[in-house]
Every structure is written in C-alpha cells, then in structure tokens.
C-alpha positions as CSV (number, residue, x, y, z in Angstrom):
1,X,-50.0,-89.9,-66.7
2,X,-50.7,-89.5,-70.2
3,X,-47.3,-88.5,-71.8
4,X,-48.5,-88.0,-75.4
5,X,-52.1,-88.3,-77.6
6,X,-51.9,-87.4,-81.6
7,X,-52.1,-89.1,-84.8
8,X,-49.2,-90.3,-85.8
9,X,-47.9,-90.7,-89.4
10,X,-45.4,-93.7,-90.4
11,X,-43.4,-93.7,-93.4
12,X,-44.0,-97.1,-95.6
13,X,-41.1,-98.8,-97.4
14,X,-40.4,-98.5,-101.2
15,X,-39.3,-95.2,-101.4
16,X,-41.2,-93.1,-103.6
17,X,-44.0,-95.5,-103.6
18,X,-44.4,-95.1,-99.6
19,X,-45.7,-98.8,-99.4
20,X,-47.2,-99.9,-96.0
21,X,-47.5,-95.6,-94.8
22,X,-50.4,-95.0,-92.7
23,X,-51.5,-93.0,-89.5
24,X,-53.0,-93.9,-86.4
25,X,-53.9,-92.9,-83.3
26,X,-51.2,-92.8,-80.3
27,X,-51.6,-92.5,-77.0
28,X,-48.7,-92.5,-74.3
29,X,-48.7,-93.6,-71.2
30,X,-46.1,-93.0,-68.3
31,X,-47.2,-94.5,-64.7
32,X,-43.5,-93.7,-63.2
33,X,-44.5,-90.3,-63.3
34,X,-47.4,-88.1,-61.2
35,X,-47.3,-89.6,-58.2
36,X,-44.4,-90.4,-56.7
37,X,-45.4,-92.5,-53.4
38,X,-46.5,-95.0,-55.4
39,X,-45.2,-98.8,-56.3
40,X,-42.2,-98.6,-59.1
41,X,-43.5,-100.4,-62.3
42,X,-41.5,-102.9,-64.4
43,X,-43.2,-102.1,-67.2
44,X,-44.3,-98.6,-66.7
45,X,-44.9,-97.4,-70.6
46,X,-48.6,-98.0,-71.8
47,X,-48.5,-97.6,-75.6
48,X,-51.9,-97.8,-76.7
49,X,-52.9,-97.5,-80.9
50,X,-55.6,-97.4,-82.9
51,X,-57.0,-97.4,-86.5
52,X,-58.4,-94.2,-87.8
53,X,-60.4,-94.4,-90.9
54,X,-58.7,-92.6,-93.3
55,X,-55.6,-94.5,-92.8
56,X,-54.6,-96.9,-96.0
57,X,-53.1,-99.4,-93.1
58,X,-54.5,-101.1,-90.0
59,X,-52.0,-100.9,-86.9
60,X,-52.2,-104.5,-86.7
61,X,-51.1,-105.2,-90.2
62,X,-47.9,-103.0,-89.3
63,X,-47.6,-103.7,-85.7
64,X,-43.8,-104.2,-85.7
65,X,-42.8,-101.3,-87.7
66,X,-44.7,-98.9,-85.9
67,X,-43.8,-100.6,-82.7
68,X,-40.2,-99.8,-83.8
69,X,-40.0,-96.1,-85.1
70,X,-42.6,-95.4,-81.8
71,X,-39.9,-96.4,-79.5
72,X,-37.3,-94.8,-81.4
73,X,-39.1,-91.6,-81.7
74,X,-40.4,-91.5,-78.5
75,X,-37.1,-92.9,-76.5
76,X,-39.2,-95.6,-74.9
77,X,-37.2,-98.7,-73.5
78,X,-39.2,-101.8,-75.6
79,X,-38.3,-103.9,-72.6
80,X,-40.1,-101.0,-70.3
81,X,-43.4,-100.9,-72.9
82,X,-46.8,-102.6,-72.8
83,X,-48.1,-102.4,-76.2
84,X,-51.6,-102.3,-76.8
85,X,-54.0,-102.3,-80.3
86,X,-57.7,-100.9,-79.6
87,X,-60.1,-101.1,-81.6
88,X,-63.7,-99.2,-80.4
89,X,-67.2,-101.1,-80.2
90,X,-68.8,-101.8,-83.7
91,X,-72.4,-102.5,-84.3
92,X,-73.6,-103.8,-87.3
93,X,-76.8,-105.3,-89.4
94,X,-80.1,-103.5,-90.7
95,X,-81.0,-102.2,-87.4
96,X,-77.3,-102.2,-86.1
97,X,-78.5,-105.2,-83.9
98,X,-75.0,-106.7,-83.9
99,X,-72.6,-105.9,-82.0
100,X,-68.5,-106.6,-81.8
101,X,-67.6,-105.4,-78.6
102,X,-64.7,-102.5,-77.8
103,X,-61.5,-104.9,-77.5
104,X,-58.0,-104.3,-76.1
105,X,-55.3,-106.4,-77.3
106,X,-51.7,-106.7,-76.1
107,X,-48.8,-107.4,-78.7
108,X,-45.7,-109.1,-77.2
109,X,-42.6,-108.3,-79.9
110,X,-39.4,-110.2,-80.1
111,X,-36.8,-107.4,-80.7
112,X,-33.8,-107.8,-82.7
113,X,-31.2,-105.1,-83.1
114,X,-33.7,-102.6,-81.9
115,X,-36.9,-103.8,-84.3
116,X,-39.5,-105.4,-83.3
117,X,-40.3,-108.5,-84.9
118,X,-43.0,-112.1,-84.7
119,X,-45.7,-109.8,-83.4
120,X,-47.7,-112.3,-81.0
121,X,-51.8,-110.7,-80.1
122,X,-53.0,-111.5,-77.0
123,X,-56.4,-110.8,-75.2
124,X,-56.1,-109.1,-71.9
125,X,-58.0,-109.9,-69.1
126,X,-59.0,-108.3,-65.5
127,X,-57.3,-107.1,-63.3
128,X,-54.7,-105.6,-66.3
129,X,-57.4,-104.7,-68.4
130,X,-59.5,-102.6,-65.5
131,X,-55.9,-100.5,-65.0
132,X,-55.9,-99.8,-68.7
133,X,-59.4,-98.5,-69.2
134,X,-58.9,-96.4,-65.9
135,X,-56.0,-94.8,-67.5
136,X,-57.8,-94.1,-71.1
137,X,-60.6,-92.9,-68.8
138,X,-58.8,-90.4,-66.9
C-alpha cells in the first residue's frame, strides 16, 4: 500500500550555503498493511526515489543522507526498509534512436548511530523486480 508520494526537500550541509540540498521524488511503500491474510514481510518498507529535474542534486550522489533524514522523518526501521533509486527510460540521439532503458536500483546502507553510510548500488533482478513494478503500477 502506498503510504506516501511527494517531493521531498533535504536540507544540504554548510549552513547558510545549503551545500548538497536538493528535492526528489518519494514514494512509500508499506506491504504489512491492506491485506491482512497475507505472508508477514521482513522487510516490508519499499522506499523508492527519484531525480526530478529541477533538483541541484541527484539522489544517488546523496543517497546516505537522504536515506537517513527519510527514515527519521518517516519513523521507518532501516533494518525493515528496501531502498530503491529509479531513474525513468531515456532516449537519446538525432532521431532519439538510443535508448537507456527505465532502471531500478537497490542501495544496501551500512548504518552507524542511525546514518546510513558506504552506500553499495545493486541491480535487481526478477522475481523482486516484477513485485516492485506491480506496486509502482498499482
């Protein structure tokens, strides 16, 4: 069940000079709740971002911080969380006969006194990534 869907504005570093600030997209995700017959989840918080254009910063460039004020703000157990970077089809060229396909990535985050930190990208693969499009599909 989607829990949450906005733009979401981070606060950089450097005080007045907001260094690093940007917005993305943010989707939530909670599969514990809806329906309640079904399997309990380890991991049931899908936390999918994603660039918007008019942001000075990519999500991927500050994964960790916005992984760490999202669960703070949110009250989402990083150990509970799947946390996920999209980033849409792009085509490209004269014609726009290139293509870069529509891509979701999974970041695993070591967390250390409640920040998440080493950001590691991962490509996901069937049958995870066939439960995350149904959900951003839904």
């Amino acid at each position: 069940m989607l829990i949450h869907d906005s733009v979401y504005s981070w606060e950089g570093w450097g005080g007045k000079l907001r260094l690093a600030s940007g917005k993305c997209r943010l989707r939530i995700y909670n599969r514990s709740r809806g329906d309640t017959s079904s399997v309990a989840f380890l991991k049931p918080y899908i936390v999918i971002v994603s660039d918007l254009p008019d942001s000075k910063m990519s999500v991927r460039s500050c994964a960790g911080h916005i992984a760490t004020k999202v669960t703070q703000e949110f009250n989402i157990d990083p150990d509970r969380m799947v946390w996920i970077e999209f980033y849409p089809k792009i085509t490209y060229g004269a014609q726009d006969e290139r293509m870069i396909p529509e891509q979701y990535v999974a970041v695993d985050f070591m967390w250390y006194k409640e920040k998440a930190i080493n950001p590691r990208w991962r490509q996901i693969k069937s049958p995870i990534l066939d439960i995350i499009k149904s959900l951003v599909e839904a």
